[in-house]
PDB file with one MODEL, atoms N, CA, C and O in Angstrom:
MODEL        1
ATOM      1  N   UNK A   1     -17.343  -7.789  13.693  1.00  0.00           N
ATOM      2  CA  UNK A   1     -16.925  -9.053  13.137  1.00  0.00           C
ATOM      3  C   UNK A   1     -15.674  -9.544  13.847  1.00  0.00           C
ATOM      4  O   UNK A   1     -14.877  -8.805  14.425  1.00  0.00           O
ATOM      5  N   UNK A   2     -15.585 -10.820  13.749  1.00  0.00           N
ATOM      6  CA  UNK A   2     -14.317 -11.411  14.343  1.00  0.00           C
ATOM      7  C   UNK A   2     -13.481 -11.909  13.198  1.00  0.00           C
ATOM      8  O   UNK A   2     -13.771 -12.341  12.083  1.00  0.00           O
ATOM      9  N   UNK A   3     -12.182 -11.680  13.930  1.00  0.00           N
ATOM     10  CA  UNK A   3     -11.483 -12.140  13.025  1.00  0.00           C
ATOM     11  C   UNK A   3     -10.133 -11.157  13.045  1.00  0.00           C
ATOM     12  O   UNK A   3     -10.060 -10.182  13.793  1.00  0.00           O
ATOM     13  N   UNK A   4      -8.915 -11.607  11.978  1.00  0.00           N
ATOM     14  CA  UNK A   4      -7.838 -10.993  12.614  1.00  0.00           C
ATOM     15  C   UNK A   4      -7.900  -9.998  11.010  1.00  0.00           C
ATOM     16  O   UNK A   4      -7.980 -10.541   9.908  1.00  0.00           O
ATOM     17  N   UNK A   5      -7.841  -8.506  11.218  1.00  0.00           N
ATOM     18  CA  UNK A   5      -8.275  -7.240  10.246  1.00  0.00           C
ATOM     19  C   UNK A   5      -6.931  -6.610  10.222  1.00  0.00           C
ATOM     20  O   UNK A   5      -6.780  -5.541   9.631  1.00  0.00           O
ATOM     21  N   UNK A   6      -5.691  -7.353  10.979  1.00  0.00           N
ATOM     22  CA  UNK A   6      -4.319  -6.469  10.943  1.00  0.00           C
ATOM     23  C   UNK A   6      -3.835  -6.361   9.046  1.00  0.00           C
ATOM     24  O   UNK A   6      -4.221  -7.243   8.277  1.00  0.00           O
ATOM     25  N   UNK A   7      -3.136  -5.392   8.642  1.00  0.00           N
ATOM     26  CA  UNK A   7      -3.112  -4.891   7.411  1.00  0.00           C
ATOM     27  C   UNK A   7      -1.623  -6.315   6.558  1.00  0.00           C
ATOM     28  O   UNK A   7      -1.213  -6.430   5.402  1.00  0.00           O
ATOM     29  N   UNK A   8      -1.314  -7.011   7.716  1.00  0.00           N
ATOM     30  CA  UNK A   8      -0.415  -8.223   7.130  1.00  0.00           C
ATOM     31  C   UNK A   8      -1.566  -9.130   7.278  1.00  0.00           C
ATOM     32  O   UNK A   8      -1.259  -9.983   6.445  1.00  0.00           O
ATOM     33  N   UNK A   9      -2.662  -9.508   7.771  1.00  0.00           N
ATOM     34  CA  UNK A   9      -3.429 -10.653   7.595  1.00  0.00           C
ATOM     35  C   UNK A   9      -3.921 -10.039   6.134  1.00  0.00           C
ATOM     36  O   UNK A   9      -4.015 -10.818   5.186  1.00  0.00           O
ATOM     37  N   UNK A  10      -4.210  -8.731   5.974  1.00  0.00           N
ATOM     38  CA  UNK A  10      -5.181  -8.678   4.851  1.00  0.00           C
ATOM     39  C   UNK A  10      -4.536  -8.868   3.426  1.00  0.00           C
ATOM     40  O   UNK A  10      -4.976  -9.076   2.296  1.00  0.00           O
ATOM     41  N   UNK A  11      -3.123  -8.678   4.070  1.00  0.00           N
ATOM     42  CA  UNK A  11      -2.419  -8.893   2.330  1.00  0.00           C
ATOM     43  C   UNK A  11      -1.377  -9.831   2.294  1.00  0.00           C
ATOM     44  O   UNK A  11      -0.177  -9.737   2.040  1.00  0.00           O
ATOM     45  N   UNK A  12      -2.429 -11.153   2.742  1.00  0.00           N
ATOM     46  CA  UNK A  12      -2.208 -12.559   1.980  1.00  0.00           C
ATOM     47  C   UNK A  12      -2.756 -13.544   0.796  1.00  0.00           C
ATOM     48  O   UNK A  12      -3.755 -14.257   0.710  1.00  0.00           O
ATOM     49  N   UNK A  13      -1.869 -13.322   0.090  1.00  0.00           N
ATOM     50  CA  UNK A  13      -2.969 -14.687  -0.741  1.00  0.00           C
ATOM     51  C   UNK A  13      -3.323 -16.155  -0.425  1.00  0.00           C
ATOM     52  O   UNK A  13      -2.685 -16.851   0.365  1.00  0.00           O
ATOM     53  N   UNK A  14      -4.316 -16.521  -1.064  1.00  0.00           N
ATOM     54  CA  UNK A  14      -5.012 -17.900  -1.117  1.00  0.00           C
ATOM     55  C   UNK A  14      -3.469 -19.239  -0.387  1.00  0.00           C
ATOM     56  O   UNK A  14      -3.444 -20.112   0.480  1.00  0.00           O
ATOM     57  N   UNK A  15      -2.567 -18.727  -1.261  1.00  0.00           N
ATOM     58  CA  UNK A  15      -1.073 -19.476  -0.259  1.00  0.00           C
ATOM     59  C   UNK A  15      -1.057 -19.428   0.538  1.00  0.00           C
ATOM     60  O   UNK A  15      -1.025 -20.478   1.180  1.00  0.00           O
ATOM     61  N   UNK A  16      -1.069 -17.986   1.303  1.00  0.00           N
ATOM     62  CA  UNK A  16      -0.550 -18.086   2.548  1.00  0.00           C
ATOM     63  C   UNK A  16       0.340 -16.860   2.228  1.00  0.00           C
ATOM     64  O   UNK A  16       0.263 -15.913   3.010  1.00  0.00           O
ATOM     65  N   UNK A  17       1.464 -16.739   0.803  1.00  0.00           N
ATOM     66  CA  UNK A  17       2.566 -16.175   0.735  1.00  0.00           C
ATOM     67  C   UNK A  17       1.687 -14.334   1.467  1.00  0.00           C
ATOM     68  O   UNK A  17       0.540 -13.889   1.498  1.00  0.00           O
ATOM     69  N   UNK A  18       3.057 -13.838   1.916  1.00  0.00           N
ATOM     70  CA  UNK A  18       2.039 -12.198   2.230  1.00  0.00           C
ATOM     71  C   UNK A  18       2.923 -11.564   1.150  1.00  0.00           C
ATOM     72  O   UNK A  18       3.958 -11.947   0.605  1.00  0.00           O
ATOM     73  N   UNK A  19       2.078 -10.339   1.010  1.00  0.00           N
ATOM     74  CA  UNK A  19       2.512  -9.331  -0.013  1.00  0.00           C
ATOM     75  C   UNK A  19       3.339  -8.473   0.295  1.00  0.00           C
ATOM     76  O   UNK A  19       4.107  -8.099  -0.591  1.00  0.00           O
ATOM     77  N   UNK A  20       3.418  -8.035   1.305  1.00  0.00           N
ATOM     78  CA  UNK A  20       4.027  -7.273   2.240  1.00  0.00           C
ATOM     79  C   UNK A  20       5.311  -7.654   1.661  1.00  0.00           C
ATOM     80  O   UNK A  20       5.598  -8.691   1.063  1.00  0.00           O
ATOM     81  N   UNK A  21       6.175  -6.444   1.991  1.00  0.00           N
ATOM     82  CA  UNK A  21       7.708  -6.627   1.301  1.00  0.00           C
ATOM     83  C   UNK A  21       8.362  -5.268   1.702  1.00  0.00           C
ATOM     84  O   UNK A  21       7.608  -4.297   1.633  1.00  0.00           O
ATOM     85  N   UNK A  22       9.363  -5.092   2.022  1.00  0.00           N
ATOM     86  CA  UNK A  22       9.893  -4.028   3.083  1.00  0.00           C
ATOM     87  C   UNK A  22       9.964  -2.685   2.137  1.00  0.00           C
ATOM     88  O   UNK A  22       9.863  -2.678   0.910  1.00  0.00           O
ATOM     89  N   UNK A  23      10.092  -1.954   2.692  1.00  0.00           N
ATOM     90  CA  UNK A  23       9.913  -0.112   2.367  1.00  0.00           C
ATOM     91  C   UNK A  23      11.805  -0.152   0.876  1.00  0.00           C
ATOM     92  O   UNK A  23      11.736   0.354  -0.245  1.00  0.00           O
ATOM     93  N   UNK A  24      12.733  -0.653   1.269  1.00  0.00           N
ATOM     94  CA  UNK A  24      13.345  -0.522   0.583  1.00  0.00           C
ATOM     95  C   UNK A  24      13.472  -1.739  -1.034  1.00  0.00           C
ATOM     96  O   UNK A  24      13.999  -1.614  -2.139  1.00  0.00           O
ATOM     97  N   UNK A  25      12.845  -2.607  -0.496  1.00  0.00           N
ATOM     98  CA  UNK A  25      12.767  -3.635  -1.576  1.00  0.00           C
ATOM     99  C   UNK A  25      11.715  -2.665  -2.866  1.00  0.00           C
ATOM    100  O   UNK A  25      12.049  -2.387  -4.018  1.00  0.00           O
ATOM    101  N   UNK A  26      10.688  -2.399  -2.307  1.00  0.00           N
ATOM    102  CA  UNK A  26       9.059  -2.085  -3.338  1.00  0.00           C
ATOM    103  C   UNK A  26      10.234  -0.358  -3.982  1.00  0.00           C
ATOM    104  O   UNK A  26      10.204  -0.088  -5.183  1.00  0.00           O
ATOM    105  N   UNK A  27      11.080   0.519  -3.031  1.00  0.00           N
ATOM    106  CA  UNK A  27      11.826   1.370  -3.789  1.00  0.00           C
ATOM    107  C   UNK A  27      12.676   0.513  -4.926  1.00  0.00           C
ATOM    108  O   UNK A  27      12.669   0.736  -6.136  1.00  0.00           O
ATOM    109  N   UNK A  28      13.419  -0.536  -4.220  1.00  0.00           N
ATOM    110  CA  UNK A  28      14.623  -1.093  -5.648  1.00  0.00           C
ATOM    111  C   UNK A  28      13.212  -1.387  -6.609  1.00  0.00           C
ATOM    112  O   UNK A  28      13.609  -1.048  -7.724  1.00  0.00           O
ATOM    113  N   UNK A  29      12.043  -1.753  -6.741  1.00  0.00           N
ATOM    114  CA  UNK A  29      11.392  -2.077  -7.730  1.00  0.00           C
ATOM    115  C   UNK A  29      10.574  -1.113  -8.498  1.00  0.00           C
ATOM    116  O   UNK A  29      10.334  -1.320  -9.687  1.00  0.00           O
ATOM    117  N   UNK A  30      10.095   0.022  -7.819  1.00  0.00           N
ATOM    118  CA  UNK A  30       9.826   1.185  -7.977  1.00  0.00           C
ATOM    119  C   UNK A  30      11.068   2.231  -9.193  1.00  0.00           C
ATOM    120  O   UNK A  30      10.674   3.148  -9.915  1.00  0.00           O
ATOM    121  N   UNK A  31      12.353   1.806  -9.114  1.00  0.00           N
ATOM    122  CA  UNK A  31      13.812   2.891  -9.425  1.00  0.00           C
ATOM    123  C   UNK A  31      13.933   1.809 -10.331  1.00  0.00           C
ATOM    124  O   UNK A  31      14.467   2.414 -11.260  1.00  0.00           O
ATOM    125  N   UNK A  32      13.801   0.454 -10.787  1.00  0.00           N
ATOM    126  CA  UNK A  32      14.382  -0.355 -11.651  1.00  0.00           C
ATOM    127  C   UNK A  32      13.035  -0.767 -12.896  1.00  0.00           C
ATOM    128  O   UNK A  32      13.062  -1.737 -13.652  1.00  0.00           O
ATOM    129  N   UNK A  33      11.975   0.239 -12.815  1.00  0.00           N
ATOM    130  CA  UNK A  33      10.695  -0.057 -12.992  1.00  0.00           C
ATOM    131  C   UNK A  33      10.264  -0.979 -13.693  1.00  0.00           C
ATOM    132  O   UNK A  33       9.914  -0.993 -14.874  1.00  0.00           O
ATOM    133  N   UNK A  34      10.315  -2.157 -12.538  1.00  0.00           N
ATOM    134  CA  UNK A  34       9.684  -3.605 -12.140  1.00  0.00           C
ATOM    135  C   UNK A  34       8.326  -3.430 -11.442  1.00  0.00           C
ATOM    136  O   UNK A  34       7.318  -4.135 -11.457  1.00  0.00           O
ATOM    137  N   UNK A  35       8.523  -2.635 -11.021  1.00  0.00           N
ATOM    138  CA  UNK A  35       6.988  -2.489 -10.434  1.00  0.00           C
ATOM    139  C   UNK A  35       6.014  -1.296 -10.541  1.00  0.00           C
ATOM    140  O   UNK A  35       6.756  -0.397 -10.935  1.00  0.00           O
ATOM    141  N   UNK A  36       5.083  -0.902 -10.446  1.00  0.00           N
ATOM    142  CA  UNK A  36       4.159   0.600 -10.453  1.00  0.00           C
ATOM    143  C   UNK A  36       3.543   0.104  -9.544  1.00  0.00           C
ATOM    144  O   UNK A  36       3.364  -1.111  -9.466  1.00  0.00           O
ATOM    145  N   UNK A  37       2.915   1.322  -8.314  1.00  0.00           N
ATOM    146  CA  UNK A  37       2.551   1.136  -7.138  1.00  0.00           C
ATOM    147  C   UNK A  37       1.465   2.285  -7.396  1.00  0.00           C
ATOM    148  O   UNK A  37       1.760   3.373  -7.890  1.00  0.00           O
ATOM    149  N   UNK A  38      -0.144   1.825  -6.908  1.00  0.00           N
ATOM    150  CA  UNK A  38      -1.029   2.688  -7.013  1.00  0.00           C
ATOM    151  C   UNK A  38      -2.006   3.121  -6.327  1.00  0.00           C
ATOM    152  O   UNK A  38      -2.951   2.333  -6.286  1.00  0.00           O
ATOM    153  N   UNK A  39      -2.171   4.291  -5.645  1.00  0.00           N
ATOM    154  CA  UNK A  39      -2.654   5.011  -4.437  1.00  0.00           C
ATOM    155  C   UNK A  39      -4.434   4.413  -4.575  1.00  0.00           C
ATOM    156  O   UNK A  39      -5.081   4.948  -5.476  1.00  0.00           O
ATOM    157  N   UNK A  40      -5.038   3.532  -3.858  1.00  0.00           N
ATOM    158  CA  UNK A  40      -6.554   3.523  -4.470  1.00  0.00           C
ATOM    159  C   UNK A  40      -7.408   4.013  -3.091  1.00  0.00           C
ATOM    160  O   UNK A  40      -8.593   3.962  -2.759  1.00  0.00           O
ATOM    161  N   UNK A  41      -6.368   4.432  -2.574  1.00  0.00           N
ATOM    162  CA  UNK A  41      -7.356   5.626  -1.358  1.00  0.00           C
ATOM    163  C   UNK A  41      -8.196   6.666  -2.363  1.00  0.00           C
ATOM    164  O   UNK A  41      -7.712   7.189  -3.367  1.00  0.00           O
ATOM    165  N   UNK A  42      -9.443   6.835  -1.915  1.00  0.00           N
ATOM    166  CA  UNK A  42     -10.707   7.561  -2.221  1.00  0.00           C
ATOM    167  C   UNK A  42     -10.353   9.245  -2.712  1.00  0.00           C
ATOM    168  O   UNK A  42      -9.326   9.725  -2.232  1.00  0.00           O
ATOM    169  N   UNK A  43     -10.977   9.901  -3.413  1.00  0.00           N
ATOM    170  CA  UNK A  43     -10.001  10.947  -3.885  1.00  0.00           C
ATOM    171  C   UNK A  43     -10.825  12.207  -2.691  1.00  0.00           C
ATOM    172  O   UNK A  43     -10.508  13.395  -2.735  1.00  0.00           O
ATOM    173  N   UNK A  44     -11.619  11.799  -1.943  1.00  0.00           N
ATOM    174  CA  UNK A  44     -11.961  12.604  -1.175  1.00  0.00           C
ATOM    175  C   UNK A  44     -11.051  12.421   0.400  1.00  0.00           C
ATOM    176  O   UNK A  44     -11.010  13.303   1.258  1.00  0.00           O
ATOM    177  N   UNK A  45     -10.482  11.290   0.487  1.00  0.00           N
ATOM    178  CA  UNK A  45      -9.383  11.237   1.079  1.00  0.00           C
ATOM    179  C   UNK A  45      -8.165  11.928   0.912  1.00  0.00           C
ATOM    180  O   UNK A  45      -7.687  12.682   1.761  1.00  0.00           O
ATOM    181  N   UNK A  46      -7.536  11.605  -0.464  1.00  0.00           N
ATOM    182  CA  UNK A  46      -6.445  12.417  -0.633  1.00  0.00           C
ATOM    183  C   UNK A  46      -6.634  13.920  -0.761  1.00  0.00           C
ATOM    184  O   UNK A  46      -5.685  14.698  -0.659  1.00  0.00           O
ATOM    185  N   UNK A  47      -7.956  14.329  -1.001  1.00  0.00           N
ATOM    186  CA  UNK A  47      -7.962  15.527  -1.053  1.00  0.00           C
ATOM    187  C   UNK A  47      -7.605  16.262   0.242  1.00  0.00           C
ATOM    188  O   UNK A  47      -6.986  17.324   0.300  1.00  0.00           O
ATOM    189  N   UNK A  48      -8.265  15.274   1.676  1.00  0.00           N
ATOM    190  CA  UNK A  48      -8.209  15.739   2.916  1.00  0.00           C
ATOM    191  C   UNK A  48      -6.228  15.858   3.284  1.00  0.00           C
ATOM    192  O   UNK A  48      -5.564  16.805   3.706  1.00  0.00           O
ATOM    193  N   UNK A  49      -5.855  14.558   2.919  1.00  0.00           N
ATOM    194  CA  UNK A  49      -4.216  14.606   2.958  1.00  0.00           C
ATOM    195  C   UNK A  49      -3.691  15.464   2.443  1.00  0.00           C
ATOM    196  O   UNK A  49      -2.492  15.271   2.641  1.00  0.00           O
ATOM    197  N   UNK A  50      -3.848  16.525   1.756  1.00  0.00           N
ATOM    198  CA  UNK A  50      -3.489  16.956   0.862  1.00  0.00           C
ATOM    199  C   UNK A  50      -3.840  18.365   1.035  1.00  0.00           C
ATOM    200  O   UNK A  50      -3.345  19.010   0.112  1.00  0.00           O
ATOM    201  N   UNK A  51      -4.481  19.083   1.829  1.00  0.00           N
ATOM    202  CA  UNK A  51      -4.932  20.119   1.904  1.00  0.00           C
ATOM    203  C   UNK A  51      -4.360  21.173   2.711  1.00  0.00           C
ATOM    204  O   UNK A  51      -4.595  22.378   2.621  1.00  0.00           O
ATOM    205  N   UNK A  52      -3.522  20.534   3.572  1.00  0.00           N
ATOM    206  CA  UNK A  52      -2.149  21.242   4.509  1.00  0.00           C
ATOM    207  C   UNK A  52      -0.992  21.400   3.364  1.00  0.00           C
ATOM    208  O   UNK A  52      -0.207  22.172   3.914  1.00  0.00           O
ATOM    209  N   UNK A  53      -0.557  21.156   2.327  1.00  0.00           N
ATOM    210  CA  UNK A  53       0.355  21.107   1.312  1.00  0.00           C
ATOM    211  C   UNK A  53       0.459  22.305   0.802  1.00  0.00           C
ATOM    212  O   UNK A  53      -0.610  22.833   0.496  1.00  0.00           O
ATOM    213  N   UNK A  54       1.641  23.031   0.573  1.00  0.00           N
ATOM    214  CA  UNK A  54       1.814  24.386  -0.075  1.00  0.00           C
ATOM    215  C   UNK A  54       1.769  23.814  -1.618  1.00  0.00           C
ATOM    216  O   UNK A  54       2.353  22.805  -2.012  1.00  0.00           O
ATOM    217  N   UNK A  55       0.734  24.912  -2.593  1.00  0.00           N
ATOM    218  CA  UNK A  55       0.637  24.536  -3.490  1.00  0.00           C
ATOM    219  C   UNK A  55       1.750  24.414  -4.549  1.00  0.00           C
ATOM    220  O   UNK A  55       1.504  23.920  -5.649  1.00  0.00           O
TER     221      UNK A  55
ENDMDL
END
């Protein structure tokens, strides 16, 4: 398919505005809990991430 698949084209809304928001901003919102952030990678994924990890 054509078209632009970079991970800032994909997280725009219908605006235009992007979602994207820097590594320390989504922490101040994360520590002031304004925000909850949620992993929806596949659990057979995280299992693979996850399998080098001391238990």
């Amino acid at each position: 398919m054509c078209g632009n698949w970079s991970p800032e084209a994909q997280l725009k809304l219908n605006s235009s505005n992007n979602l994207m928001i820097p590594l320390e901003e989504a922490e101040a919102f994360f520590l002031s809990h304004a925000a909850v952030f949620l992993d929806a990678q596949s659990q057979d994924l995280f299992a693979d991430l996850t399998s080098n990890l001391p238990p």
